[in-house]
C-alpha positions as CSV (number, residue, x, y, z in Angstrom):
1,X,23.4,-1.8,-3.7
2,X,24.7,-0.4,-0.7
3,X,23.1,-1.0,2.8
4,X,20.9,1.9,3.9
5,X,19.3,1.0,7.0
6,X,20.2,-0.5,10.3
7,X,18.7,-1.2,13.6
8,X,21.2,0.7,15.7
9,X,19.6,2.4,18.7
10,X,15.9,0.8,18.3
11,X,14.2,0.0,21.2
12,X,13.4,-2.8,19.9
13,X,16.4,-4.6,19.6
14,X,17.7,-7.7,21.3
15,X,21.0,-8.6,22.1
16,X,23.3,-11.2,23.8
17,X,27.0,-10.0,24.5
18,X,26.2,-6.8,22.9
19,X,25.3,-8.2,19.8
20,X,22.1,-8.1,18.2
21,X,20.2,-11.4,18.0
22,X,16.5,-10.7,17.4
23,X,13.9,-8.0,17.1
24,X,10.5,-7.6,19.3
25,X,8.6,-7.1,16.7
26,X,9.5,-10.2,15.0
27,X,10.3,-7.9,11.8
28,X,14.5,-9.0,11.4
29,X,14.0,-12.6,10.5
30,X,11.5,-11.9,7.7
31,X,14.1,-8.5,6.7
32,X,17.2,-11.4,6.9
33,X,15.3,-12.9,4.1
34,X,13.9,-10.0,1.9
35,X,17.5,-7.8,2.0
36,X,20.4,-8.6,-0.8
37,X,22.0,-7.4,2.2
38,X,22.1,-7.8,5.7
39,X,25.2,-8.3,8.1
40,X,26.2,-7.3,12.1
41,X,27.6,-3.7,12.0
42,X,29.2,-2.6,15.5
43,X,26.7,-5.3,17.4
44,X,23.6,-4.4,15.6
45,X,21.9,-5.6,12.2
46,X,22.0,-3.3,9.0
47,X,20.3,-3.9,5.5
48,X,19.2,-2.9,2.6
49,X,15.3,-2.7,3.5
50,X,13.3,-0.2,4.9
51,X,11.9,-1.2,8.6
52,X,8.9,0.8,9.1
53,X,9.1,0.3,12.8
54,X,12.5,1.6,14.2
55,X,12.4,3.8,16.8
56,X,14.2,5.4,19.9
57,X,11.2,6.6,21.6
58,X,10.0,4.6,24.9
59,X,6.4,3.2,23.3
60,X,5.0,-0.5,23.3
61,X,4.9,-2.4,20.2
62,X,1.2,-2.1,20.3
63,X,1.8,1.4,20.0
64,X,3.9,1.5,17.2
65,X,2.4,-1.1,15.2
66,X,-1.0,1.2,15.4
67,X,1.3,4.6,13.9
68,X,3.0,2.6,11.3
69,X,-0.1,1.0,9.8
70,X,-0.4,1.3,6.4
71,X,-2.2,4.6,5.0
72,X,-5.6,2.8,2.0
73,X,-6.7,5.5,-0.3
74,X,-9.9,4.1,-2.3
75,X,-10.8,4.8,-6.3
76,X,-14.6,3.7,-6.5
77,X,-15.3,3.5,-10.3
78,X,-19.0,4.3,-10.3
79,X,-20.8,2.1,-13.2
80,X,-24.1,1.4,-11.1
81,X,-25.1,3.8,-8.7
82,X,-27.2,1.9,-6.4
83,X,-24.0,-0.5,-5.7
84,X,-21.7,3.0,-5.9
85,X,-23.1,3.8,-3.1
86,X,-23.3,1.0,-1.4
87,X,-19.7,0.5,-1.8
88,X,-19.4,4.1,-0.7
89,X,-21.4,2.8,2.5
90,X,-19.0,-0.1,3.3
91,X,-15.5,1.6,2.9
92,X,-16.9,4.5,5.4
93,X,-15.8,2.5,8.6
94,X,-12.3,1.8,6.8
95,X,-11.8,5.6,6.4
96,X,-9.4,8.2,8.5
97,X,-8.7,11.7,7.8
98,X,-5.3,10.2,6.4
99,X,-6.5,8.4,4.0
100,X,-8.6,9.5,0.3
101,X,-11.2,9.2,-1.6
102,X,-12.1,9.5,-5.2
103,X,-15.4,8.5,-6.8
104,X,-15.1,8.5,-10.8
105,X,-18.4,9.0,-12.6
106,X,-19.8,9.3,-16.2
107,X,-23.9,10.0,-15.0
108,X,-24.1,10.5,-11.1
109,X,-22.5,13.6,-10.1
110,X,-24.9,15.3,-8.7
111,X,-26.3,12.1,-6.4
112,X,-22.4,11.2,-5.9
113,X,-21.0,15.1,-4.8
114,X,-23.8,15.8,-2.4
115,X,-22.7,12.4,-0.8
116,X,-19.3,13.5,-0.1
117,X,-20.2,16.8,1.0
118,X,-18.6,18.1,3.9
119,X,-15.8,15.3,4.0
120,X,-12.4,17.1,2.9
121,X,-10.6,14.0,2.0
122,X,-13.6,12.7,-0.6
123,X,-13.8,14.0,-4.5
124,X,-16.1,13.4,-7.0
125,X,-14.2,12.9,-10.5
126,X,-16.7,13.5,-13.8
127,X,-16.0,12.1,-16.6
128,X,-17.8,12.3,-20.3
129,X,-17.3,8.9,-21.7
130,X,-17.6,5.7,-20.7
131,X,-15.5,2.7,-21.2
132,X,-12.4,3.8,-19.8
133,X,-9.6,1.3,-18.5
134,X,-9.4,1.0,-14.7
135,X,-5.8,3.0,-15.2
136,X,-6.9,5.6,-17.0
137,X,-8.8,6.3,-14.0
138,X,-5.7,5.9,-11.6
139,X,-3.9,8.4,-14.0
140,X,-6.4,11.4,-13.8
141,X,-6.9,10.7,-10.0
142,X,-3.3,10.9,-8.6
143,X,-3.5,14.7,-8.0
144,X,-6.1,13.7,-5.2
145,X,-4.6,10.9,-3.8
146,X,-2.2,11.0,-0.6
147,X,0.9,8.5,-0.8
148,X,0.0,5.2,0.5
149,X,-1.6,2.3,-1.2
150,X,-5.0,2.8,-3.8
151,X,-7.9,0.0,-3.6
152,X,-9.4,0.3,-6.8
153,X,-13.6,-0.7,-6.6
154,X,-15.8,-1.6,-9.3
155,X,-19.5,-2.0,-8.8
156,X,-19.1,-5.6,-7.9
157,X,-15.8,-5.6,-5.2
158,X,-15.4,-5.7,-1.8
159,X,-12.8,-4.4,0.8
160,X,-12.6,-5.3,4.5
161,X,-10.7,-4.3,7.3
162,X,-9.1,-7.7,7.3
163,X,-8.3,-7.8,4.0
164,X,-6.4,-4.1,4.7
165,X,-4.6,-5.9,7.9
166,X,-3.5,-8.9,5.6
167,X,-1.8,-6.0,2.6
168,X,-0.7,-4.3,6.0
169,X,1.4,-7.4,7.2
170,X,2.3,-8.5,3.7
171,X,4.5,-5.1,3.4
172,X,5.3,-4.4,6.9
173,X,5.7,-7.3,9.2
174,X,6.7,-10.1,5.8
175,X,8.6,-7.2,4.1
176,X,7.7,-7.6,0.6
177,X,8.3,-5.1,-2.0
178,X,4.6,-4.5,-3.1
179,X,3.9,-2.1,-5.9
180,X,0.5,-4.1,-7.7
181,X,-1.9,-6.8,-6.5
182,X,-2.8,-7.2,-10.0
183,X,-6.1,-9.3,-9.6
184,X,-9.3,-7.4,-8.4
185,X,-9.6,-5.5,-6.5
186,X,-6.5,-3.9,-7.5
187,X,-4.5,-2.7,-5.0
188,X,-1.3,-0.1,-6.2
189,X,1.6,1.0,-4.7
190,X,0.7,4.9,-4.6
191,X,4.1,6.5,-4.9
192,X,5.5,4.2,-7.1
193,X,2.7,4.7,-9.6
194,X,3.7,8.2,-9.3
195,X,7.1,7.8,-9.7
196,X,6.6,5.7,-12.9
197,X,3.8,7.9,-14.2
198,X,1.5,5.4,-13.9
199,X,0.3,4.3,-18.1
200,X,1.5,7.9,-19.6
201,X,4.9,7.0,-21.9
202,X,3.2,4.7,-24.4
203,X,4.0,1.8,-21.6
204,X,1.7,0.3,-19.0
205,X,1.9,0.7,-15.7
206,X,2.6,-3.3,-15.1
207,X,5.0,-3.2,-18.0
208,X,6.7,0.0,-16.1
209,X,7.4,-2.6,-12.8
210,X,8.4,-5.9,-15.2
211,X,11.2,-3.6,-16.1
212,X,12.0,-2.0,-12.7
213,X,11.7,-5.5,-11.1
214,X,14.3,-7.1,-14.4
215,X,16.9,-3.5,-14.1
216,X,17.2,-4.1,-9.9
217,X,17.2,-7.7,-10.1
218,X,14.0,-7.8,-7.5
219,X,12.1,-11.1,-7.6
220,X,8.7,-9.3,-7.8
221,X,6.8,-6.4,-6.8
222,X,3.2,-7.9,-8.9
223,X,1.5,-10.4,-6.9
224,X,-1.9,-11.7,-6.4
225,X,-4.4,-11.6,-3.5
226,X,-3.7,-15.4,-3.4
227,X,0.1,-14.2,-3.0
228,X,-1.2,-11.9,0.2
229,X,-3.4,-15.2,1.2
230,X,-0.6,-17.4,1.0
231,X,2.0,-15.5,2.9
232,X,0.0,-13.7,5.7
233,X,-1.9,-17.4,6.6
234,X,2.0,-18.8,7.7
């Protein structure tokens, strides 16, 4: 794998003697341990992973931190519509014209369209049997959904804005390669379940990432909130 990335030129970097020594972000000790590669180029650190953060604009970390943050799409899989929209009710605060919204329903779509009335990034998604898997869902709604990461909500989960912070640091500060938090509420990789066509192929979506993980010799891109817990508490 070659090395595609390198801190040369970020405001960010520090050196001694012209040679790069640390980051003020904190973000090159935790990429030193994520890259296959990572070595001092001309003074200044290059790798193998992607730093969300480098740039040569004249802005405070706070600044960039707040730019960079990850964009959370939500799929709310309506079973119940009393705790539908009750979920609807407690993502609202979590979402930004970035982000989107897809609400999948077998009975409600009446109640669950004049909700999101008026909000571009919200849809409504009707479907005319019940009993689906949770992916088959995720299939039919990537048209709708902006690259980012999905939450996936049934009736009975909850999202907060910490728990977004914690996903947030687990890929950008701790730099790991997250595609699938595979315990609910699920929490997928947006892109790469495009990339992969999610379940279409006769192959799972999970399946789909075992391999990808086994053909680039990655320890893991499936982990567990207790994986996010774990890592994001050091």
């Amino acid at each position: 794998m070659s090395i595609i990335r390198s801190c040369k030129d970020c405001i960010f970097n520090i050196k001694e003697d012209d040679v790069q020594v640390s980051c003020e972000l904190g973000i090159l000790d935790n990429i030193k341990k994520k890259s296959s590669q990572c070595e001092v180029v001309d003074g200044d650190y290059q790798f193998d992973r992607i730093c969300q953060f480098k740039t040569k604009e004249e802005k405070t970390k706070e600044e960039v931190l707040k730019e960079r943050y990850l964009r959370f799409n939500f799929i709310i899989v309506d079973t119940n519509l009393d705790k539908t929209l009750a979920t609807l009710n407690s993502v609202e605060d979590l979402v930004t014209e970035k982000n989107s919204v897809v609400v999948a329903t077998v009975e409600n779509i009446k109640t669950l369209k004049s909700k999101a009335s008026g909000k571009t990034n919200y849809n409504t998604t009707h479907y005319f049997e019940d009993g689906r898997d949770v992916f088959q869902y995720m299939d039919d709604a990537l048209p709708k959904l902006k690259n980012g990461y999905t939450i996936v909500l049934h009736k009975d989960d909850k999202i907060s804005r910490e728990d977004l912070d914690k996903i947030n640091e687990f890929v950008n500060i701790k730099m790991n390669k997250l595609a699938l938090i595979e315990n609910s509420p699920f929490v997928i990789n947006t892109a790469i379940y495009k990339m992969l066509r999610g379940n279409k192929g006769g192959m799972s979506f999970k399946d789909k990432l075992v391999e990808l993980q086994e053909e680039q010799e990655i320890d893991s891109m499936i982990f567990t909130w207790e994986d996010v817990d774990e890592d994001t508490s050091i």
